[in-house]
N, CA, C and O atoms as CSV, one atom per row, in Angstrom:
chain,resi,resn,atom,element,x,y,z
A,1,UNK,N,N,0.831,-1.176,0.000
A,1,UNK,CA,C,0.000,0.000,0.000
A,1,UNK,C,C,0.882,1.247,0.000
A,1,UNK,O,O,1.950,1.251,0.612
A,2,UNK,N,N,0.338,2.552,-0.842
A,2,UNK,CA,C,1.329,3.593,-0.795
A,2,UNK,C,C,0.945,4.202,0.123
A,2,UNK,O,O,-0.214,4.225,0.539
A,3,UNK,N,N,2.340,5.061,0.771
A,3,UNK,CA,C,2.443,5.768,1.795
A,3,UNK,C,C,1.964,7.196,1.579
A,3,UNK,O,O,2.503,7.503,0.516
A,4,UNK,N,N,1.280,8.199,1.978
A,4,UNK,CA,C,1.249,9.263,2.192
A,4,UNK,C,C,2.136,10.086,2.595
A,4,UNK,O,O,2.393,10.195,3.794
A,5,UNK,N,N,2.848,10.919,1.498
A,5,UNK,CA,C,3.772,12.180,1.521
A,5,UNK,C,C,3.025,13.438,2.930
A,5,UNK,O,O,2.347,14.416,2.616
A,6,UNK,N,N,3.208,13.243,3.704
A,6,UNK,CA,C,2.278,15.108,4.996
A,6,UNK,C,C,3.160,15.170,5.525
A,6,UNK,O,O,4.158,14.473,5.712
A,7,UNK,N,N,2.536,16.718,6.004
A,7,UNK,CA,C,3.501,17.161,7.078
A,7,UNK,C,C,4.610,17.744,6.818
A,7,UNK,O,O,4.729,18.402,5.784
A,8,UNK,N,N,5.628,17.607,7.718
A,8,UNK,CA,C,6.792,18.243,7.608
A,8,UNK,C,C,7.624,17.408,6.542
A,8,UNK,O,O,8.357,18.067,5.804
A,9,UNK,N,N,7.597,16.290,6.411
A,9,UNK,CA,C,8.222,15.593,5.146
A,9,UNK,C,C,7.898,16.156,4.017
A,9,UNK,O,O,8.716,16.154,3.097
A,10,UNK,N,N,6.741,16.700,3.882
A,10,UNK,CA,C,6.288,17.487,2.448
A,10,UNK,C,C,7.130,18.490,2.492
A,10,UNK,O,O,7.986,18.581,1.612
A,11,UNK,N,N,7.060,19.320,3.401
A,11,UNK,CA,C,7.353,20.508,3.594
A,11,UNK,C,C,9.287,20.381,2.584
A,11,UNK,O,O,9.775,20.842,1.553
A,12,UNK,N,N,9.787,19.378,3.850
A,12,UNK,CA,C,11.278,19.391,3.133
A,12,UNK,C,C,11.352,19.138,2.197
A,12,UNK,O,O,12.176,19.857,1.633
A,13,UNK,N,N,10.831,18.283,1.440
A,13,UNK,CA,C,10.471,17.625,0.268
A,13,UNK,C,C,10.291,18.435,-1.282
A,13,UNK,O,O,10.545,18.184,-2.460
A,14,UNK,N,N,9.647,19.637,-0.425
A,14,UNK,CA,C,9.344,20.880,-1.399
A,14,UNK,C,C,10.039,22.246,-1.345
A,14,UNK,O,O,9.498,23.203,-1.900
A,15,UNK,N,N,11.303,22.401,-0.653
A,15,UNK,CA,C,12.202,23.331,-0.419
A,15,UNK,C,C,12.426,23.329,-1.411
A,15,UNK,O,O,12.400,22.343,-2.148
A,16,UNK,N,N,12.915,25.251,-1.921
A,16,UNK,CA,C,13.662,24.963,-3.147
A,16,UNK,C,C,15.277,24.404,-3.058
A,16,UNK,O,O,16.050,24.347,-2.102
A,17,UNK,N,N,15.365,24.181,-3.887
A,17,UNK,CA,C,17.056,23.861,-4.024
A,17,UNK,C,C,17.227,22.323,-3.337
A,17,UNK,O,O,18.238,21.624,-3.407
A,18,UNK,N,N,16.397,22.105,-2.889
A,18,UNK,CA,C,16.823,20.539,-2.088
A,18,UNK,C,C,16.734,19.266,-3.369
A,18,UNK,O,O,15.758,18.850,-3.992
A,19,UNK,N,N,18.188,18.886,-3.433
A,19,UNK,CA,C,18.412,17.772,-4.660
A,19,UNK,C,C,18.039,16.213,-3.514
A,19,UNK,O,O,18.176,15.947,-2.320
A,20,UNK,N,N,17.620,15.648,-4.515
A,20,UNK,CA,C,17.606,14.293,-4.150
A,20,UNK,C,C,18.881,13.152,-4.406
A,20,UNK,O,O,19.603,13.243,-5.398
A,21,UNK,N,N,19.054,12.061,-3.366
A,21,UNK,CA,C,19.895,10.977,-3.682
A,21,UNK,C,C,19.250,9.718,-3.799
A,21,UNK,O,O,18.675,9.168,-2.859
A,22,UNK,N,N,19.339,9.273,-4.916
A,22,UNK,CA,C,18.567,8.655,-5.189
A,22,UNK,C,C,19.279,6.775,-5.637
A,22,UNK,O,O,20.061,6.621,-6.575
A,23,UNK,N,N,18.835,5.692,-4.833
A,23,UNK,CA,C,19.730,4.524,-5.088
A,23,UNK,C,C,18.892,3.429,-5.785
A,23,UNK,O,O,17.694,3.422,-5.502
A,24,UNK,N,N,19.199,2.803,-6.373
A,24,UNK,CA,C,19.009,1.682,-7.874
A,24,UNK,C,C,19.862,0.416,-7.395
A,24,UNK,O,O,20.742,0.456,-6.535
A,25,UNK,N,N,19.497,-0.580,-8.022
A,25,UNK,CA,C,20.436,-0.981,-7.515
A,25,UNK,C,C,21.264,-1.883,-9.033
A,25,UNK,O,O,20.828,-2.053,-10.172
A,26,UNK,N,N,22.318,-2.219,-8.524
A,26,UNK,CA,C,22.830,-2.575,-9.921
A,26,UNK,C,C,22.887,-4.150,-10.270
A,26,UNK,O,O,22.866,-4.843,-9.253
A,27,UNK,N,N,22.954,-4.851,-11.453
A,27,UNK,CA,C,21.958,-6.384,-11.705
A,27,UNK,C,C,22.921,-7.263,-10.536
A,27,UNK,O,O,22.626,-8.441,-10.335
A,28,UNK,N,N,23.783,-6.794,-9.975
A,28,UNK,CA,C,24.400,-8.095,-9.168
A,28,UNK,C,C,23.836,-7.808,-7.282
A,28,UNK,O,O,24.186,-8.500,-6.326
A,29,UNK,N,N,22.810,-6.468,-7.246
A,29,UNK,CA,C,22.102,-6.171,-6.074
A,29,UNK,C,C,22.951,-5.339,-5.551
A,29,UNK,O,O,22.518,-5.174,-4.411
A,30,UNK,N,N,23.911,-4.699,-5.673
A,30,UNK,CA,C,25.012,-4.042,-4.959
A,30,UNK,C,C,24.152,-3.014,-4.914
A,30,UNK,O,O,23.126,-3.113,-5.587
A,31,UNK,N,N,24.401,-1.717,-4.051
A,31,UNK,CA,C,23.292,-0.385,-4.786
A,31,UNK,C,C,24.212,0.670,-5.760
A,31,UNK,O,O,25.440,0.695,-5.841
A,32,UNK,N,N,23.214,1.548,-6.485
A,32,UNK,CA,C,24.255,2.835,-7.033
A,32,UNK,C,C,23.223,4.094,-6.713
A,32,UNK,O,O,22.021,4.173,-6.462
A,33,UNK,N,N,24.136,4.880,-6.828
A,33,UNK,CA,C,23.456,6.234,-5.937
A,33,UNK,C,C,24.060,7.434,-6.722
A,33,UNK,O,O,25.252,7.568,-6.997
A,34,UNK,N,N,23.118,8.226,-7.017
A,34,UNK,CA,C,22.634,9.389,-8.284
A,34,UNK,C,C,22.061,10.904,-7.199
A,34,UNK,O,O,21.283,11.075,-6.260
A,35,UNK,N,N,22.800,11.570,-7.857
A,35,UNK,CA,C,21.821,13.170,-7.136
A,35,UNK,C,C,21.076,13.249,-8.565
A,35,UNK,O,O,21.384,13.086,-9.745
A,36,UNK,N,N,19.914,13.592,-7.807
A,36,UNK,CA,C,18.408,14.026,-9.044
A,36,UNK,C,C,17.817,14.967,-8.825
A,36,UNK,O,O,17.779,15.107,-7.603
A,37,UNK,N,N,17.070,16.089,-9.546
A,37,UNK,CA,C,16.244,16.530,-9.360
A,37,UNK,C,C,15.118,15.751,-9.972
A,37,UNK,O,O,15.056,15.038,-10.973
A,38,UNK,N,N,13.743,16.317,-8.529
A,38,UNK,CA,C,12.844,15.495,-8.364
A,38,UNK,C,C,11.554,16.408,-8.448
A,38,UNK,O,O,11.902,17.574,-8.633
A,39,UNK,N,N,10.519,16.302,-8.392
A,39,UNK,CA,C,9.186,17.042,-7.922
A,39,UNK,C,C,8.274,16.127,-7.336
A,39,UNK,O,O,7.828,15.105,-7.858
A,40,UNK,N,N,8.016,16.614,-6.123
A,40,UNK,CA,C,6.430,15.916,-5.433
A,40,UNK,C,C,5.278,16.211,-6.008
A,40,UNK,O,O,4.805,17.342,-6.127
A,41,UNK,N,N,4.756,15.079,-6.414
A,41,UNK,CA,C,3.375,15.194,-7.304
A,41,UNK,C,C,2.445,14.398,-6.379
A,41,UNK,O,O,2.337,13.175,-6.283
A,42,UNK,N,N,1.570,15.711,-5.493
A,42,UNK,CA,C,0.474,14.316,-4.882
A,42,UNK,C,C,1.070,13.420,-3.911
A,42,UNK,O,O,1.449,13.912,-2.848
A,43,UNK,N,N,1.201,12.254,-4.106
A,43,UNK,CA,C,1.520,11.332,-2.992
A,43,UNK,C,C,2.746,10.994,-3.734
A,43,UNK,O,O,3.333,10.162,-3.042
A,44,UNK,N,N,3.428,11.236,-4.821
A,44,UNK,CA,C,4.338,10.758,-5.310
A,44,UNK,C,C,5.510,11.468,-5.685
A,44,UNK,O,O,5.456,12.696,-5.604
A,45,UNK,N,N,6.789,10.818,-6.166
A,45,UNK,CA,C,7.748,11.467,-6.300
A,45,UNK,C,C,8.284,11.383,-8.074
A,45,UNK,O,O,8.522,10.439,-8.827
A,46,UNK,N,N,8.304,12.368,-8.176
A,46,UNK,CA,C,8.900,11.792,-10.097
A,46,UNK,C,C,9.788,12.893,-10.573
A,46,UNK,O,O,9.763,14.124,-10.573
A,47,UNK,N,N,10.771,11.718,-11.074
A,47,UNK,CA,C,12.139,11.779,-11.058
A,47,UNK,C,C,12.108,11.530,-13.006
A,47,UNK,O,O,11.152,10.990,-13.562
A,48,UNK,N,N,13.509,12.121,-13.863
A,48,UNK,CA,C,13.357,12.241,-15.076
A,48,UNK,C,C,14.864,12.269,-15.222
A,48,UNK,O,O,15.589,12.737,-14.344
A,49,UNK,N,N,15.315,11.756,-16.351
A,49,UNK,CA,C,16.400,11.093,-16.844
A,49,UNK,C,C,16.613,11.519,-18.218
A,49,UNK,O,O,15.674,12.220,-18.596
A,50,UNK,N,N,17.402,11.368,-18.994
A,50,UNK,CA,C,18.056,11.148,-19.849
A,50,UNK,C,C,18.347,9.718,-20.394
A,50,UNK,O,O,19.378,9.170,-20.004
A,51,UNK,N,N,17.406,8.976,-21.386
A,51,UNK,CA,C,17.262,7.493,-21.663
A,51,UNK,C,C,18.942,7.361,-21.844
A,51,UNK,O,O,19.568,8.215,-22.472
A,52,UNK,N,N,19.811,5.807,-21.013
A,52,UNK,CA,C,20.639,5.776,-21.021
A,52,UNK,C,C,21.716,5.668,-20.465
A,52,UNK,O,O,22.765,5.052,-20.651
A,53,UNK,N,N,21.266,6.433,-19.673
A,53,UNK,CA,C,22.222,6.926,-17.841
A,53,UNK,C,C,22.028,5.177,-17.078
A,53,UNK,O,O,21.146,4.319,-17.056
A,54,UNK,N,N,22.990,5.289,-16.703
A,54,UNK,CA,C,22.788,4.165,-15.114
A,54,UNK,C,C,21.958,3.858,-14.525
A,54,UNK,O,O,21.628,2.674,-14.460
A,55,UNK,N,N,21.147,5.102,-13.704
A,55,UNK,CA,C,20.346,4.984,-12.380
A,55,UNK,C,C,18.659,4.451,-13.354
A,55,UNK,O,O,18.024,3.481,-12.941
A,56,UNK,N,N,18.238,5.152,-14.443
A,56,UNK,CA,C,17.165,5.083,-15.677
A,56,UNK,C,C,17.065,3.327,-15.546
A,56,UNK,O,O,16.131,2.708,-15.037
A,57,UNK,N,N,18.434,2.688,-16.222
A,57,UNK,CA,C,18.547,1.434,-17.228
A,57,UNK,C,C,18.325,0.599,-15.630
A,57,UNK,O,O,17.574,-0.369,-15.507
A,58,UNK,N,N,19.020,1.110,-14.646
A,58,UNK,CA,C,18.631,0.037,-13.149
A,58,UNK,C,C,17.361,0.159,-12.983
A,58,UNK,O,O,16.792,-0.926,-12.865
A,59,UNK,N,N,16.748,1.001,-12.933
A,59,UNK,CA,C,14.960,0.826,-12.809
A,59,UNK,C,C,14.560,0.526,-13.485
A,59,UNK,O,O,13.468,0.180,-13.036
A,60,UNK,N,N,14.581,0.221,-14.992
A,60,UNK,CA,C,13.606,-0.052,-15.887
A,60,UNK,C,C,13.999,-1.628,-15.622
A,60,UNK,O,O,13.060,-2.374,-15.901
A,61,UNK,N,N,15.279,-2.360,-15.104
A,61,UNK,CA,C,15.240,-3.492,-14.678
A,61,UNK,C,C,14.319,-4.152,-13.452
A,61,UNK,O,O,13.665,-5.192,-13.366
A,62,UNK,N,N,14.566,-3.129,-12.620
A,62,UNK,CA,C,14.275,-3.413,-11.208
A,62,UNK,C,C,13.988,-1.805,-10.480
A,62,UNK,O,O,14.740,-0.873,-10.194
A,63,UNK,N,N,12.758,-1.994,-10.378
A,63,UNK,CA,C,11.493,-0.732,-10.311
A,63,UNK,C,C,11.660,-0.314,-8.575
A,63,UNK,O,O,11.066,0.579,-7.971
A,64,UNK,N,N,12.386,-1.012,-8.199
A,64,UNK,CA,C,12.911,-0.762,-6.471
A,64,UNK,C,C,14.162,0.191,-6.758
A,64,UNK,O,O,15.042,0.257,-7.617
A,65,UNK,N,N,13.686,1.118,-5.243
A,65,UNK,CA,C,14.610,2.317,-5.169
A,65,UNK,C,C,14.302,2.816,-3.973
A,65,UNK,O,O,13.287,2.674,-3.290
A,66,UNK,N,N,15.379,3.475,-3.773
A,66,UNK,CA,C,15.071,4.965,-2.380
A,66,UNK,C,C,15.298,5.879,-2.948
A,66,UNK,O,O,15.673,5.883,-4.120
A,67,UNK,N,N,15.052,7.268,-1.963
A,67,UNK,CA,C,15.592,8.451,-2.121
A,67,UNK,C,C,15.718,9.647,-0.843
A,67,UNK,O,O,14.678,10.159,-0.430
A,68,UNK,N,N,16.392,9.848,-0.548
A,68,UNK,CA,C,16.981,10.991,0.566
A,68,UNK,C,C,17.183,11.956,-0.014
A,68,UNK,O,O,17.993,11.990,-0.941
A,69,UNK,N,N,16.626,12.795,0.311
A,69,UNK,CA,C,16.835,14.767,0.277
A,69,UNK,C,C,17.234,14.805,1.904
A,69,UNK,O,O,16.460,14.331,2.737
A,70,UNK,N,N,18.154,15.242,2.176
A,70,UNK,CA,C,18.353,15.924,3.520
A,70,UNK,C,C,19.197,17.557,2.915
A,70,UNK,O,O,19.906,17.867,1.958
A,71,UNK,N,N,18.498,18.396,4.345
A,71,UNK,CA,C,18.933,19.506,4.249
A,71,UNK,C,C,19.990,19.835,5.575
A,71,UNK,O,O,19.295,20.200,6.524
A,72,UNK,N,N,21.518,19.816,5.947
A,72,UNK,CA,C,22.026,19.792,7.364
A,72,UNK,C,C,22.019,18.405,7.987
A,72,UNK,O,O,22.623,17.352,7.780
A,73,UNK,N,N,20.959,18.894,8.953
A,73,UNK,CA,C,20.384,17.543,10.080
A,73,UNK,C,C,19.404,16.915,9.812
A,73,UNK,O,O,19.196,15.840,10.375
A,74,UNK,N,N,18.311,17.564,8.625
A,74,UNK,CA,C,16.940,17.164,8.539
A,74,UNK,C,C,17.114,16.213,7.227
A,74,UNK,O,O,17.941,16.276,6.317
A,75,UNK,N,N,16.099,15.361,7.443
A,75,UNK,CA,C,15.877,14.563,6.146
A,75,UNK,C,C,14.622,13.728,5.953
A,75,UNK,O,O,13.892,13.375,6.879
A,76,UNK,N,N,14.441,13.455,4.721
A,76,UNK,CA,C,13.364,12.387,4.472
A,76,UNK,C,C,13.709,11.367,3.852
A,76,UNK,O,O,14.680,11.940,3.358
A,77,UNK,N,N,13.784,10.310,3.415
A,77,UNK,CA,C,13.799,9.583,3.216
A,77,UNK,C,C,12.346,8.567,2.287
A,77,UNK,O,O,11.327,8.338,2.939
A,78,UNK,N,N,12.427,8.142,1.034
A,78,UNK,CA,C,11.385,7.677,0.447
A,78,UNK,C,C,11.950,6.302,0.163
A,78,UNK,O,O,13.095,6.149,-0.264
A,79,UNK,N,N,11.035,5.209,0.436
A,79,UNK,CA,C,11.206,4.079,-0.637
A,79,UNK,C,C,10.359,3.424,-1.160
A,79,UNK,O,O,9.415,3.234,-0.394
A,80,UNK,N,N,10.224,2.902,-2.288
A,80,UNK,CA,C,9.111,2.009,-2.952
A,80,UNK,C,C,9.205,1.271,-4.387
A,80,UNK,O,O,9.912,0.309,-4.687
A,81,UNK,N,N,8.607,1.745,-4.913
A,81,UNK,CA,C,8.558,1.567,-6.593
A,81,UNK,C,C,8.423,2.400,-7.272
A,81,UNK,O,O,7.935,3.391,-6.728
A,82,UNK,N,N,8.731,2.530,-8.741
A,82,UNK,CA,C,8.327,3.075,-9.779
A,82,UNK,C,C,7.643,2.517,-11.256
A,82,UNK,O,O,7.765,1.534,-11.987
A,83,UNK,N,N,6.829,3.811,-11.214
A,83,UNK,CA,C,6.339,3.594,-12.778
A,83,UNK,C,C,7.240,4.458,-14.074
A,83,UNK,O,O,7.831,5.538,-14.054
A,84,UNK,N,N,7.032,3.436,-15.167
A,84,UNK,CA,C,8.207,4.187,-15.899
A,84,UNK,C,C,6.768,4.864,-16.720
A,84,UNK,O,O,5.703,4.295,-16.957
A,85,UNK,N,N,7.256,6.499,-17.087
A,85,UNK,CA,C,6.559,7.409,-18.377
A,85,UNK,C,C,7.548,7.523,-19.298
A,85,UNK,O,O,8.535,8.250,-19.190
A,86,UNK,N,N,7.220,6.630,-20.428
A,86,UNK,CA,C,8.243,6.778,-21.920
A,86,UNK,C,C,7.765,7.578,-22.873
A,86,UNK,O,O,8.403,7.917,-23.869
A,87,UNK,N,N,6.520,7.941,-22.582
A,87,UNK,CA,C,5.949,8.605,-23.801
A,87,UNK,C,C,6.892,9.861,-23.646
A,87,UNK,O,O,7.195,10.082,-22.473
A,88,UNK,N,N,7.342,10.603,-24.439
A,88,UNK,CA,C,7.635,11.517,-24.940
A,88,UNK,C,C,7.331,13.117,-24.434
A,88,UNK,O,O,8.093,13.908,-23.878
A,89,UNK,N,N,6.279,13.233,-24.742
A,89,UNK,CA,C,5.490,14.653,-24.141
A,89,UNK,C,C,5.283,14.502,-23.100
A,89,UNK,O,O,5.711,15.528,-22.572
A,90,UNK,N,N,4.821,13.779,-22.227
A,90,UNK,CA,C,4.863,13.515,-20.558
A,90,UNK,C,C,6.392,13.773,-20.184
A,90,UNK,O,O,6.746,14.777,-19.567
A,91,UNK,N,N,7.228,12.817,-20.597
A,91,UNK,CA,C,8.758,13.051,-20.437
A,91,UNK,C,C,9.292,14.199,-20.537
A,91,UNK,O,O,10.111,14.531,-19.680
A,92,UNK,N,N,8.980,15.037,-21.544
A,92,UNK,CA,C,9.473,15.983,-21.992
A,92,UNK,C,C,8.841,17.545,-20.842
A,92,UNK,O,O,9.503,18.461,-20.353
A,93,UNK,N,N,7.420,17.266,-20.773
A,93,UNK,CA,C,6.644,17.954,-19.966
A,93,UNK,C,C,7.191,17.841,-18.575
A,93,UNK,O,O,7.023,18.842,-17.878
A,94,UNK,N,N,7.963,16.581,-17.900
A,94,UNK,CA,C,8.417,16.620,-16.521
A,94,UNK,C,C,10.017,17.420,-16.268
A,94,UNK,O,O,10.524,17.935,-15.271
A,95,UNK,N,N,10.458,17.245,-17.582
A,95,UNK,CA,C,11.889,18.011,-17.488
A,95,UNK,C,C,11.524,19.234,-17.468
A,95,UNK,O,O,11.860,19.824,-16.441
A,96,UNK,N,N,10.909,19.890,-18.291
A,96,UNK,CA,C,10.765,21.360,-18.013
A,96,UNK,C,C,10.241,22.055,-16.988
A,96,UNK,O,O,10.483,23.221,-16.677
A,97,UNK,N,N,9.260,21.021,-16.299
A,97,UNK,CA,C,8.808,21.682,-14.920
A,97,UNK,C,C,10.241,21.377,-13.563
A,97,UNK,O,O,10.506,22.029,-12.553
A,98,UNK,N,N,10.950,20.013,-14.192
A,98,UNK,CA,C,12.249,19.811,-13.043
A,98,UNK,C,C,12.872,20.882,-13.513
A,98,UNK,O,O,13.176,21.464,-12.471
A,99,UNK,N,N,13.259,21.519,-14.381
A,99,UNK,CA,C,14.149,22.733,-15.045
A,99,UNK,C,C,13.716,24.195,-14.395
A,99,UNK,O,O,14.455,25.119,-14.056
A,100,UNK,N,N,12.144,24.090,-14.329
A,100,UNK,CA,C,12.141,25.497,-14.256
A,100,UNK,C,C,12.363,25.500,-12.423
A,100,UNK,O,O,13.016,26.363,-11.836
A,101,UNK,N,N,11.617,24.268,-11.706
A,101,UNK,CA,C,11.325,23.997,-10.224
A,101,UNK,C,C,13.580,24.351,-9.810
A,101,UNK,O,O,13.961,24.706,-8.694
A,102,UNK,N,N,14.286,24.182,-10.671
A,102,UNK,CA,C,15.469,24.169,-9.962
A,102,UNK,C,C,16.445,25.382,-10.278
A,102,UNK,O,O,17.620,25.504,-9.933
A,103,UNK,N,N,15.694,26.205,-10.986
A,103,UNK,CA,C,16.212,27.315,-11.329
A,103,UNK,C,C,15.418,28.672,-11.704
A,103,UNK,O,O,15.376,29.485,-12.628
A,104,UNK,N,N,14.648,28.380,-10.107
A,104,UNK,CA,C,13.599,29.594,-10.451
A,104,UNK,C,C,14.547,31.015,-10.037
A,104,UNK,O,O,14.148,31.995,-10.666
A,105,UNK,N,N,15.545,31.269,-9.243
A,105,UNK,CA,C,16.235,32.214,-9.702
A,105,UNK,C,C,16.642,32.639,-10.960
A,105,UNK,O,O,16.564,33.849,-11.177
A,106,UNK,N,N,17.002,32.010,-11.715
A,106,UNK,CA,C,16.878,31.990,-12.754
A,106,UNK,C,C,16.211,31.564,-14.236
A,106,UNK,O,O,17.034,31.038,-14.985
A,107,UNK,N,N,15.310,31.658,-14.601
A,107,UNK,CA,C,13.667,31.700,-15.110
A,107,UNK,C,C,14.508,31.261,-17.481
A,107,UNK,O,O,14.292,30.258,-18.161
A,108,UNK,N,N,15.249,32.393,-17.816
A,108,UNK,CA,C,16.166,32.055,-18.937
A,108,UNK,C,C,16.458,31.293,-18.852
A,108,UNK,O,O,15.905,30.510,-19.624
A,109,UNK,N,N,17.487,30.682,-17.981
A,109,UNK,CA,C,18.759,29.797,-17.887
A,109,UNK,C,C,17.584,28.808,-17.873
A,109,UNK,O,O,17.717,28.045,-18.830
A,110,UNK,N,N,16.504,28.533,-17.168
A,110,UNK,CA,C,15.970,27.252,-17.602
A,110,UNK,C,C,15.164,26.908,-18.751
A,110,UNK,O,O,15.186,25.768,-19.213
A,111,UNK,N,N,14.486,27.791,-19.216
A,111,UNK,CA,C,14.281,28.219,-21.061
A,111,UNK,C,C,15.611,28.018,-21.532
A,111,UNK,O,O,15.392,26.820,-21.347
A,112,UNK,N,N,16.122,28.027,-21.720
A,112,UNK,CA,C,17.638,27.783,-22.389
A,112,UNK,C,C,18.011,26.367,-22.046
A,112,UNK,O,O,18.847,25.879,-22.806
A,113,UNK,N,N,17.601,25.637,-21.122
A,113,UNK,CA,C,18.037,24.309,-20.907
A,113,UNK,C,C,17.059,23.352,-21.524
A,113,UNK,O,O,17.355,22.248,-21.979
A,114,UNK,N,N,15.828,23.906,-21.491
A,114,UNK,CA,C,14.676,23.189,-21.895
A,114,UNK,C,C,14.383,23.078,-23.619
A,114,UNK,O,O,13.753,22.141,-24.107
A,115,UNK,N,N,14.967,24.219,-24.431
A,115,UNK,CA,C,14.975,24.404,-26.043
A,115,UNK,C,C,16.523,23.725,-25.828
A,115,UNK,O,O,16.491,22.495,-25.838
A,116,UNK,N,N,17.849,24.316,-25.637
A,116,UNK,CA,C,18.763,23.785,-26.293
A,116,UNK,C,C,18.984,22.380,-25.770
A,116,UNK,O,O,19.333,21.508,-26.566
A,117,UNK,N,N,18.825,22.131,-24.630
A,117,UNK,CA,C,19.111,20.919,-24.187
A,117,UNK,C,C,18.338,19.426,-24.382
A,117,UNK,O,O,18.489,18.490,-25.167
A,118,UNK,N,N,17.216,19.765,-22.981
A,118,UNK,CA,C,16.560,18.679,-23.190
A,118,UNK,C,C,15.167,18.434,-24.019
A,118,UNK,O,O,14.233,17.716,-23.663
A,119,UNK,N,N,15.261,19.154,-25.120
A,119,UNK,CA,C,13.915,19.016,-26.316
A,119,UNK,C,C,14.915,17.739,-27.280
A,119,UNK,O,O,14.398,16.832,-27.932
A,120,UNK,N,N,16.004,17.915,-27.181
A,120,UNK,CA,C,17.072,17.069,-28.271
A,120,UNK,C,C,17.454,15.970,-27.518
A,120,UNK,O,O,18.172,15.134,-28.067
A,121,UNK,N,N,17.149,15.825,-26.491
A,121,UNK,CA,C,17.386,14.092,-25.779
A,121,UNK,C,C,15.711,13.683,-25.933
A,121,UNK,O,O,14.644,14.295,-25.982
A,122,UNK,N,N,16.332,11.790,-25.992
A,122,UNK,CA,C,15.265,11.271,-25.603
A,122,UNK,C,C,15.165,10.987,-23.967
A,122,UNK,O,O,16.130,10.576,-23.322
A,123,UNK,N,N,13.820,11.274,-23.371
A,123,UNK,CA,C,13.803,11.569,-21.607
A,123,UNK,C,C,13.088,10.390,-21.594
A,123,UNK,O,O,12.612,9.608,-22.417
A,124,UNK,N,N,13.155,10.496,-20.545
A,124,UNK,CA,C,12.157,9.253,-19.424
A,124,UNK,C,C,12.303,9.541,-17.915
A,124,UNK,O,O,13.234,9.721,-17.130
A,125,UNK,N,N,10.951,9.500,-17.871
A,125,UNK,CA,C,10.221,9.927,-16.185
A,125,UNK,C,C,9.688,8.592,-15.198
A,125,UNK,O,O,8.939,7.721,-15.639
A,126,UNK,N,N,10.185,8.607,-13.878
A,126,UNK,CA,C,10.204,7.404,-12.988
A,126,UNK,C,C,8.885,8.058,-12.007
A,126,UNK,O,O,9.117,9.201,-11.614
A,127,UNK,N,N,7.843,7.602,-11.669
A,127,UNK,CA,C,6.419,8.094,-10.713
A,127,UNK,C,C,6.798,6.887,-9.635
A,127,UNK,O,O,6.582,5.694,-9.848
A,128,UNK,N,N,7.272,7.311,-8.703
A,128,UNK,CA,C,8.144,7.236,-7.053
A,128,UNK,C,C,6.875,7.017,-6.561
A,128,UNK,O,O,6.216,8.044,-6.397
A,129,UNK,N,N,6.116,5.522,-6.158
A,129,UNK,CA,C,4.952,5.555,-5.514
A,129,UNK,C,C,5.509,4.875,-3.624
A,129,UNK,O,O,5.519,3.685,-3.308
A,130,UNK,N,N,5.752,5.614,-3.045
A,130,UNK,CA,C,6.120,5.603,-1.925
A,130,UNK,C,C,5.619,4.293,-0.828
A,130,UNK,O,O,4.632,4.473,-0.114
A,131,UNK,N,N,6.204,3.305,-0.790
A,131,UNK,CA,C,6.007,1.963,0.500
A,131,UNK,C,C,6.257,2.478,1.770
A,131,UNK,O,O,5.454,2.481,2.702
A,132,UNK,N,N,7.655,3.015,1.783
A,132,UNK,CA,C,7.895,4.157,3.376
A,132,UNK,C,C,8.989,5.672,3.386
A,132,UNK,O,O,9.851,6.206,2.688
A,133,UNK,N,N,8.410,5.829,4.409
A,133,UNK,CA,C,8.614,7.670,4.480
A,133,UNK,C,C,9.108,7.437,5.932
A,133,UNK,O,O,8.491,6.855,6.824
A,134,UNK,N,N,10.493,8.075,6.009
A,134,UNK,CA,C,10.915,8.232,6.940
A,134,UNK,C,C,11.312,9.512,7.112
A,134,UNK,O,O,11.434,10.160,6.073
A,135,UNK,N,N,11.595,10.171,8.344
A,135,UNK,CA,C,11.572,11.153,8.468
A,135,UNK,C,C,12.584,11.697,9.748
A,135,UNK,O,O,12.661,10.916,10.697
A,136,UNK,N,N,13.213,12.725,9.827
A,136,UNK,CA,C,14.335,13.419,10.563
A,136,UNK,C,C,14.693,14.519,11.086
A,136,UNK,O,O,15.828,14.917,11.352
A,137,UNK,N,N,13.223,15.240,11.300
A,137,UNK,CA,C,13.408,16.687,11.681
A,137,UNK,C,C,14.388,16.797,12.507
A,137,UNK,O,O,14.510,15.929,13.371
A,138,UNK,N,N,15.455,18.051,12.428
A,138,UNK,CA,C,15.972,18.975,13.667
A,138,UNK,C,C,15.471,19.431,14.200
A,138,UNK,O,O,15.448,20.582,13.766
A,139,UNK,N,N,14.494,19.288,15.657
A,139,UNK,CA,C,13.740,20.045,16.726
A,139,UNK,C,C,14.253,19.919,18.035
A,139,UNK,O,O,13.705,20.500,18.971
């Protein structure tokens, strides 16, 4: 059953600037571990790639993963499964919102990443349906 993203886990979850670490694991079970940008959607987490990369080709094997954002002392912690989005325009539609969500100081620079960059890759988007949420406030 999926877990419910509340609370103060949302909260960190949705800081700007907070990158995710995100672990896969590789076909002999060892793990590998990736910084991502991510967005909380709802109860879920979705994460977007570049078809190709490492952390992508380990999930589309094996749909098990975590992910930690900590900020300092605080952290959350996600684990569960994923769904893979290959279509194209969904894919393409999640990079530009991870683009603009990580560089809203700068608003161009992510228009500029989104035409020169990632319109010319093929993408793919991972929907992070959460088993457990752990959590680490500093209080």
């Amino acid at each position: 059953m999926t877990e419910r993203i509340s609370g103060w886990a949302r909260e960190l979850l949705q800081r700007p600037g907070a990158f995710g670490t995100l672990a896969t694991l590789w076909p002999d079970g060892s793990p590998h571990l990736a910084v991502v940008w991510y967005l909380v959607r709802g109860d879920t987490i979705v994460i977007n790639s570049a078809v190709g990369r490492i952390w992508p080709t380990n999930l589309l094997r094996d749909p098990r993963c975590s992910m930690l954002v900590e900020l300092a002392y605080e952290w959350v912690s996600v684990s569960g499964q994923v769904d893979v989005v290959s279509e194209q325009a969904a894919a393409q539609a999640d990079i530009a919102a991870l683009a603009r969500r990580y560089n809203q100081d700068d608003p161009e620079r992510a228009e500029r990443m989104i035409h020169s960059l990632f319109q010319a890759q093929e993408r793919i988007s991972f929907v992070l349906h959460p088993l457990r949420v752990a959590e680490h406030p500093d209080a």
